[in-house]
N, C-alpha and C positions, 0 to 999 in steps of 0.2 A: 571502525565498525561499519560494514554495510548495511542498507536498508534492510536487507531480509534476515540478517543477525538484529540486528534494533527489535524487527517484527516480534522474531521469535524469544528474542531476551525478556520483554515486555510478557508475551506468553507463560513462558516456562515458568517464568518471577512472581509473577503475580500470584496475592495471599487470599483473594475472595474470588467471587463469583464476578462480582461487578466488574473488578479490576481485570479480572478475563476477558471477559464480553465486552469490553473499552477498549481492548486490547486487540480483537478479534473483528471489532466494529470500524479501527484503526486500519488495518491491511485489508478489509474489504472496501474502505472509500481510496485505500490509494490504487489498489489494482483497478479503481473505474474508476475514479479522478486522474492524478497525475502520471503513473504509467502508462496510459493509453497516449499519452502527449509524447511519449518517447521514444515510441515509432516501434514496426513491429520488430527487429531485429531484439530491442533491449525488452520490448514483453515476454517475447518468448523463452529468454536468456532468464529471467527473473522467474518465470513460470515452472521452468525446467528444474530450477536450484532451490524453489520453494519444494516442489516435487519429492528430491532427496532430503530435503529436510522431512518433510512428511516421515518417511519409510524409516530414518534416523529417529526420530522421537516415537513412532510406534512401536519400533524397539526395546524401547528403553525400560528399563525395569520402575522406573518413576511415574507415580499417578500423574503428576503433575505435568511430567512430558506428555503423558500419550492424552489428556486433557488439551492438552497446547495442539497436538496435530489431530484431534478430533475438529476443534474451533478455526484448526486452519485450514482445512479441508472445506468446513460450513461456510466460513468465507469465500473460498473458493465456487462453490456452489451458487450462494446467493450474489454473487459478484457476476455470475453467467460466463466463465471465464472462456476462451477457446480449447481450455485444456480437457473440456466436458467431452472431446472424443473420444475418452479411453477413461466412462465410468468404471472399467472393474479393478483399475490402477486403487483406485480411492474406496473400494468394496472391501479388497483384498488388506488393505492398513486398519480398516476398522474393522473385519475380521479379526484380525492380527490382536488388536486390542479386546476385542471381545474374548479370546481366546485364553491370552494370558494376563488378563485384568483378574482379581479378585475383590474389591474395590467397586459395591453396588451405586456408586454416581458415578464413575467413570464407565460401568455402563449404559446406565442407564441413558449416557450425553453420546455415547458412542452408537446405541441404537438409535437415538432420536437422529443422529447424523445419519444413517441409515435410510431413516426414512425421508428426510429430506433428499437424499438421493435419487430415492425411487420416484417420488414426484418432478422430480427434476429431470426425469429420464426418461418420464410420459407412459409411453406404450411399448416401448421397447423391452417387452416381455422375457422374450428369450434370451437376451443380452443381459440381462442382469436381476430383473424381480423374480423371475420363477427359479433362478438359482435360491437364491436367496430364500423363498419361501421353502422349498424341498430340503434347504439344509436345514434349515429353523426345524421343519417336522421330524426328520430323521432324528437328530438331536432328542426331544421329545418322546418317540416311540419306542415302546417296551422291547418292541422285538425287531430290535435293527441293531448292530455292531456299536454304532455309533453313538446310543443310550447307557450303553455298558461301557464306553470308554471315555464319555464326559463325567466333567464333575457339576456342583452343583453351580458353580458360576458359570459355566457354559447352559446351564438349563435355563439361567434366570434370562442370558443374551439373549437363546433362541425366544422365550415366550415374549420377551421386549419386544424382539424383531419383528415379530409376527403382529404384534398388536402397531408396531406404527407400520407393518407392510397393508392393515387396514385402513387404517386410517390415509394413510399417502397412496394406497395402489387399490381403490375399493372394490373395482370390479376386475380382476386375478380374483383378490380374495371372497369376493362373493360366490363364485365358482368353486372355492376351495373349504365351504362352509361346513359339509360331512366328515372328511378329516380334521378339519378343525375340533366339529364337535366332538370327535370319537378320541381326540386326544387331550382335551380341555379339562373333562371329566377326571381324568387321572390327575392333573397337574393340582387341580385344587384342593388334592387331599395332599399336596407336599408337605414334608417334614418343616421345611423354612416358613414362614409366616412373610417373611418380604417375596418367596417368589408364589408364595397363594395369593398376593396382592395382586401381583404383575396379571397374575392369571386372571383375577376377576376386573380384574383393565381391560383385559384384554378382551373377555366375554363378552362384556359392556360394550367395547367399539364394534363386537363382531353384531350385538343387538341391533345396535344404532343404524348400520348398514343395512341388516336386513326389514327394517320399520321405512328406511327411506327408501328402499324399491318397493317395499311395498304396498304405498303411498304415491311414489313417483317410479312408474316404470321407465322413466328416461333417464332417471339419474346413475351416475357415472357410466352410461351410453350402454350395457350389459347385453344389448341387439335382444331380447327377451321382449316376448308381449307380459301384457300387465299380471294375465292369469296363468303364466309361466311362474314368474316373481310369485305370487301371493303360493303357490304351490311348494314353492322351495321353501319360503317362509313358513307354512304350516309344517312342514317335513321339519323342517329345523324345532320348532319352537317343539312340535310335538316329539321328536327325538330327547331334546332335552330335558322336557318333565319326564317323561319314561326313565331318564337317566336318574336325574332325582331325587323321584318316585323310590328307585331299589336301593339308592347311596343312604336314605334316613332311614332305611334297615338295617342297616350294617355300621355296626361299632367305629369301624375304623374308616368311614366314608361319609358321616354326618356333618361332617363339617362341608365339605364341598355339595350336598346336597342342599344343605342349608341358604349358600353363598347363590345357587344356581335359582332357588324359587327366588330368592332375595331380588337378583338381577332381570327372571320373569314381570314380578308382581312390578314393579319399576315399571317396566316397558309396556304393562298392561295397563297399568293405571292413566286414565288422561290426567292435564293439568290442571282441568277445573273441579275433578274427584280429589287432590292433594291438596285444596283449600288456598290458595296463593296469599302470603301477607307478606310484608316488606320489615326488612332485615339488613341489620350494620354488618358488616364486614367481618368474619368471625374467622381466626386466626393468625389475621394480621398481614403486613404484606413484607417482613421480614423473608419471608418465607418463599417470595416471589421475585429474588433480585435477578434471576435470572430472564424478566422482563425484558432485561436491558437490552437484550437480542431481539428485539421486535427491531432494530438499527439492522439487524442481520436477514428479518423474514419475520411475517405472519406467524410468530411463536404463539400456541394456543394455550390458554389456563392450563389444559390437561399433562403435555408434554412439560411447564413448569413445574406440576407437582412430582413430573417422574421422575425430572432431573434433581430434585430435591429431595425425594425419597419419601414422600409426602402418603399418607392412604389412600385409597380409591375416593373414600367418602369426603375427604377434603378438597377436591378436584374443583368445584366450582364455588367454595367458599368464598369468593372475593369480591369485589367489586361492592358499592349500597344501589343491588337493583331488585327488583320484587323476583321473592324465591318462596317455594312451598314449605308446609312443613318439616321434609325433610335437608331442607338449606339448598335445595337446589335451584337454579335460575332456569331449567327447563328441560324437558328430553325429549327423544324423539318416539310416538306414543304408537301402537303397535295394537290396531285394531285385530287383526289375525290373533294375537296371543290375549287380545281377554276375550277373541271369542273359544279359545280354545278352554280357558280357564273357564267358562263358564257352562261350556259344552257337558253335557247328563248320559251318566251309562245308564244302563238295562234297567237299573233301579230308583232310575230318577236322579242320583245323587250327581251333584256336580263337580269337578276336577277341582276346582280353586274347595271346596266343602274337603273332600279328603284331602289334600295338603294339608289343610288347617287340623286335622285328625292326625295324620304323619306328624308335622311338630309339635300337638300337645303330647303324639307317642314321646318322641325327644324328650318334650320335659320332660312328662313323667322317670323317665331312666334315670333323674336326677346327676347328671354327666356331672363326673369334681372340675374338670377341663374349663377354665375362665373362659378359654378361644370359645366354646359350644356358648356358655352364657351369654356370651358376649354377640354371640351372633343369633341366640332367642332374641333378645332385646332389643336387636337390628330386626328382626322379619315379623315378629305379631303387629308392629304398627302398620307395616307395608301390607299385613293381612288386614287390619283393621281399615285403609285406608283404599283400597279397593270395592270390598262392599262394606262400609259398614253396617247395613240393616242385618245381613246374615251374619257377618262379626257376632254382632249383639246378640241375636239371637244362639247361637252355637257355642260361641268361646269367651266372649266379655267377662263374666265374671271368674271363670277360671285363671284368666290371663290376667286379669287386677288381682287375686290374690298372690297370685306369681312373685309378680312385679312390686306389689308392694313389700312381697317379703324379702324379695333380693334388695329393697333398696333397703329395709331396717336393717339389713346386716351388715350393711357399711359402719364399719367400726371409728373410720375416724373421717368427718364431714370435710366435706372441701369436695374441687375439682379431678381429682386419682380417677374415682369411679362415677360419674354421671350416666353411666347410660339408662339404668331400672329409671331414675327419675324421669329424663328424656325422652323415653319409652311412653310413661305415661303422659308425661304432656302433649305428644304427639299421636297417641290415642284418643286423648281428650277432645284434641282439636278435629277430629276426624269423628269423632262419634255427636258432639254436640250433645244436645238435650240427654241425650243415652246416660251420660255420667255423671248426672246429675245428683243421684241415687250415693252415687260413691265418693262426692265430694267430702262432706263429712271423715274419713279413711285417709284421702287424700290428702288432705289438713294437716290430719295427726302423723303422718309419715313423714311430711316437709318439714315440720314445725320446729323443729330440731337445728335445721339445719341452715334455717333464716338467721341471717343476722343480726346480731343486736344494732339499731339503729344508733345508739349511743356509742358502740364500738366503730362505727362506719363513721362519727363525726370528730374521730378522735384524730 
């Protein structure tokens, strides 16, 4: 068996995550340890025939193969091999994969390779990210050939693509933020729930970007002065609530409006309005073996959760460092969008005030749909936790009787349904003295579902 049979058996074979990334961590120290000793004729001979192996396992109708030549490519990358002259050789295989993968981890490893790519490939725009980004959109938009002849695991690649061509390629895609948003909007009202997730990843990176230029006009070099940036950024942010704004009108688009104030109020909020107290590790790190690749590259919390399948909201659940009350350990805070949220029409009233009017409309509609509930109970504390004086004032006690009645209707206690609970504790914790009045209520809600301490010592 030769070396590069050995590589890719260990690949292909392998029954976890771990045993991947060991595997992948393995042919990235030999192609820059001992191949490099072996002079260039047998590097390049070895590079060549890893190559065809690559094109062989993308092939292959096997998750597990096109897994192995995703990880061996990554190697490839992170290894900085000489073979990096001919990035669309390695574009064209995780295409390849993304195309006829159906198999939401094998995509999701096969964009993130993706996006290592793009960063590894700098500025070279035209060579490879701006393909890359124009198919992801095509793919996406309603009225292109190419939306009507994918399916939905081609939807899910492109919105993947796009969200690590953010995070790896930031200024292309900061440039690229008006198609973004005018196609974003639709994705979050998808029928699938794993690719409304991708989508609100994706928002989230596209926020993040636009909070650090507009904060730091130097970052990722964008040649823009600082009042260029903060203009784009108020076009964007203001785009998006206008968007919104008309989606919690409309029956069939309340969910992605929802998701959109959600991802706002987040970036509007500073971190010393979301009250910071320190918190154990909540989800475990089962969840995170794909760590192991930091042997491979600067693997980030976030790209872990994508290749795990993980929700937006668990993204930085890890680590015991001081996080707010919504578990988060920080973001990137976006003065532009709560002054926008705070900004008064003709009548005085303020943008962040009718939002909070838009979703008590929601409740009231009494939606049967768990997704809708489920995402009320996500965005009144993020309403609560922006201002709470006007909170209190406008919606407090509507929103506690809400919340208190979706949590009694939990029929059987335990961890299924947590969020009405959740909800309120992290209202609590945002309003202070405000719910004090409602503690009493908030007793008799719990009280049920405390456990017998006699049962706990058994």
């Amino acid at each position: 068996m030769t070396s590069i049979e050995r590589f890719i058996v260990n690949l292909t074979r392998a029954k976890t995550d771990e045993q991947r990334c060991d595997a992948a961590c393995q042919l990235k120290n030999y192609i820059t340890g001992d191949l490099q000793d072996e002079g260039a004729e047998k590097y390049n001979k070895f590079i060549d025939e890893l190559n065809h192996k690559i094109v062989d396992l993308s092939n292959s109708g096997d998750a597990n193969d096109k897994k192995a030549a995703v990880l061996t490519i990554v190697a490839l990358i992170e290894a900085d091999s000489k073979s990096f002259s001919q990035p669309q050789r390695y574009n064209t295989s995780l295409s390849k994969i993304n195309s006829s993968s159906n198999d939401d981890a094998t995509l999701r490893l096969s964009t993130w390779a993706i996006g290592r790519l793009a960063r590894a490939e700098g500025n070279l725009y035209d060579r490879f990210i701006e393909p890359v980004m124009d198919r992801a959109f095509e793919i996406l938009d309603e009225k292109t050939k190419s939306h009507r002849e994918n399916n939905a695991s081609s939807k899910m690649a492109a919105i993947l693509t796009i969200r690590e061509m953010a995070i790896n390629a930031p200024t292309y895609f900061f440039h690229k933020l008006e198609d973004f948003r005018r196609l974003i909007v639709k994705v979050l009202e998808d029928g699938k729930r794993e690719i409304r997730f991708a989508a609100v990843a994706a928002l989230r990176a596209s926020l993040t970007i636009v909070a650090q230029r507009e904060t730091n006009p130097n970052s990722g070099h964008t040649g823009g002065s600082h009042g260029h940036n903060e203009t784009i950024a108020k076009d964007y942010y203001k785009g998006l609530l206008e968007a919104a704004m008309v989606m919690l009108t409309k029956d069939q688009e309340v969910r992605g409006g929802i998701m959109i104030i959600i991802e706002m109020l987040r970036t509007a909020t500073s971190r010393n309005e979301l009250l910071v107290y320190e918190e154990n590790c909540i989800g475990g790190s089962e969840n995170f073996s794909m760590l192991k690749m930091i042997g491979l590259s600067s693997l980030d919390r976030e790209n872990a959760c994508l290749i795990h399948n993980a929700d937006p909201a668990d993204i930085t659940l890890i680590q015991d460092k001081p996080k707010n009350v919504f578990g988060e350990e920080g973001h990137h805070f976006s003065q532009q969008c709560k002054k926008l949220l705070e900004a008064k029409d003709s009548n005085g009233m303020t943008n962040y005030v009718m939002i909070g009017h838009a979703i008590e409309g929601v409740r009231k509609k009494n939606y049967k749909s768990p997704g809708i509930q489920f995402l009320l109970t996500e965005v009144l504390p993020r309403l609560a936790a922006f201002d709470s004086v006007i909170f209190q004032e406008y919606f407090l006690s509507e929103t506690f009787t809400y919340l208190t009645s979706q949590a009694k209707s939990y029929k059987t206690p335990g961890p299924a349904s947590p969020t009405a609970f959740l909800a309120i504790g992290q209202i609590a914790f945002s309003m202070q003295d405000g719910i004090i009045c409602y503690m009493d209520n908030i007793f008799t809600v719990i009280k049920p579902y405390i456990p017998n301490p006699k049962e706990l010592s058994k």
